[in-house]
N, C-alpha and C positions, 0 to 999 in steps of 0.2 A: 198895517197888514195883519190878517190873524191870522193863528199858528197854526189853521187847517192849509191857504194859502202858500207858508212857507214850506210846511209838507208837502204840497202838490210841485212847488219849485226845485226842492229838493229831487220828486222823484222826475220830473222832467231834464233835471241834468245827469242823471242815473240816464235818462234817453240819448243824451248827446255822447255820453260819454259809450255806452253800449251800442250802439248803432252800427257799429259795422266789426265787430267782434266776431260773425260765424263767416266770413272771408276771408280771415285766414286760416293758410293752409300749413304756417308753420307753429307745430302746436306750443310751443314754449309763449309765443305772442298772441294765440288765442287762448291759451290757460291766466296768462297777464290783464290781458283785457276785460278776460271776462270776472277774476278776484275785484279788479278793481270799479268796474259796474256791480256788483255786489255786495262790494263796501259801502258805495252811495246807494244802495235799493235799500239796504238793509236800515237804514238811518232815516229813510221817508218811512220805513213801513213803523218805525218806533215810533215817530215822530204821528203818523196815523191813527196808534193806538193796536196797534196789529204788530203784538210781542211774542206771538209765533214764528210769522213770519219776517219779521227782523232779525231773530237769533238765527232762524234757515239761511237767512243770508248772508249774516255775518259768518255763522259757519262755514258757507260754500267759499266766503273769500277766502279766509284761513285754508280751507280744506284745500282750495285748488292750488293756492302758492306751495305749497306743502306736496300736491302731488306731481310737482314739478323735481321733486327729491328725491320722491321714493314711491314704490308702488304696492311699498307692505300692506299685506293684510290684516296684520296688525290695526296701522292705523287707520288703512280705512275703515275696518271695526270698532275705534274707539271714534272716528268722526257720525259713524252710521248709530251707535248710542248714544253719543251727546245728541244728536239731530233728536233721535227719538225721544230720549230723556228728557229733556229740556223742550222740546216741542210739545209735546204730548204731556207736561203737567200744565201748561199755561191755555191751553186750547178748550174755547167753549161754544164754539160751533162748529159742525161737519165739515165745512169751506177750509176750516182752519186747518183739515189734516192735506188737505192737497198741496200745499208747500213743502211740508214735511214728506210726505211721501217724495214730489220730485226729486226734494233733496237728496233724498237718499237713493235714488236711482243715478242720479248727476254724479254722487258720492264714486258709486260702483262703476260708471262709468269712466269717470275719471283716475282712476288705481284700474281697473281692471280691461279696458277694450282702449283701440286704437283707431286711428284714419275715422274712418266712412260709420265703424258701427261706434262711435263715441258722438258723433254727433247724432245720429239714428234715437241715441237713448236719452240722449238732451232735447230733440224734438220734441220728447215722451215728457220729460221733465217742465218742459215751457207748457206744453197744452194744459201741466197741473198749473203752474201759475199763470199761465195769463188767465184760465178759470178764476183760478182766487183773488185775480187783481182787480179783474170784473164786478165781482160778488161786491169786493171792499169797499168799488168807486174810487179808486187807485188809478187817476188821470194818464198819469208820465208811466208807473206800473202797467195799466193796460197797455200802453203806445208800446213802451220798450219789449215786453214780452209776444204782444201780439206779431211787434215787426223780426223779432228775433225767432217763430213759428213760419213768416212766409220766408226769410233769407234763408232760414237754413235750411227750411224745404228743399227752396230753389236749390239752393249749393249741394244739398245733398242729392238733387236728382244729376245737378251739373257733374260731381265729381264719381255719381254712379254710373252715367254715359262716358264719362272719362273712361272708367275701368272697361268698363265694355268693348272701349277700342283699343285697348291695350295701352292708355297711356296712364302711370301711377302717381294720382294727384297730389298726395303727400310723400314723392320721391324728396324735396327739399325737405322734411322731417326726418324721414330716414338720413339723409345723406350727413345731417349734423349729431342726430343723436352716432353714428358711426365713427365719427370723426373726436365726438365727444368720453364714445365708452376704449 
């Protein structure tokens, strides 16, 4: 088997493993799920040749376990310039910065918004990579990112008619971080 094959294996279990991550509604196990499809993205995209977007990813894993702790701005500032740091010396075509950008929108999203508009800006963030995944020829990339743009679509139109009728989709988020602080 050659090592573009095991790349594409790799990032097809980045698919299994991510596939049903913007379903939850409790954000501690959607922050989980999704570190850890990011850990296996991030290892197909090295494994590709695409060490932009390997370090994005790696990052996002680290970043997100991490914003399970804290929601300083601090660190999100120091995760928003290593992204850029490190993204932006190794990038040698256009495509390349659309990881990076997501990243860094995912970053802020993740420290700084909540519920409905934290997935809203991870939408934003998927449309840059499933672009970029496309461009690479990134098999299990394009899969996982593309179906991670229609779910959380759906979810997020699901949980905006929620709100509509008065019912509040991340009351079990609330009701633990309460219980927790």
């Amino acid at each position: 088997m050659t090592a573009y094959w095991v790349a594409q294996g790799v990032g097809v279990l980045a698919f299994v493993v991510g596939i049903t991550t913007f379903v939850n509604r409790d954000e501690r196990r959607f922050k989980l799920q999704l570190a850890g499809y990011s850990a296996i993205i991030g290892i197909h995209f090295f494994l590709m040749g695409a060490s932009p977007a390997g370090m994005s990813a790696e990052l996002n894993a680290i970043r997100t376990v991490i914003s399970l702790r804290t929601r300083s701005l601090w660190v999100m500032g120091i995760f928003i310039a290593l992204t850029l740091g490190l993204g932006l010396s190794k990038f040698n075509h256009a495509m390349e910065l659309l990881p990076i950008f997501g990243t860094v929108a995912s970053t802020w999203a993740l420290f700084r918004c909540k519920g409905l508009t934290t997935r809203c800006v991870m939408w934003c963030s998927t449309a840059c990579w499933v672009t970029h995944n496309f461009w690479l020829g990134s098999i299990g990339g394009t899969l996982i990112e593309g179906s991670f743009l229609v779910m959380n679509g759906l979810n997020i139109i699901r949980f905006w008619r929620m709100q509509r009728r008065g019912i509040d989709p991340f009351k079990v988020e609330k009701e633990v971080q309460q219980q927790e602080g």
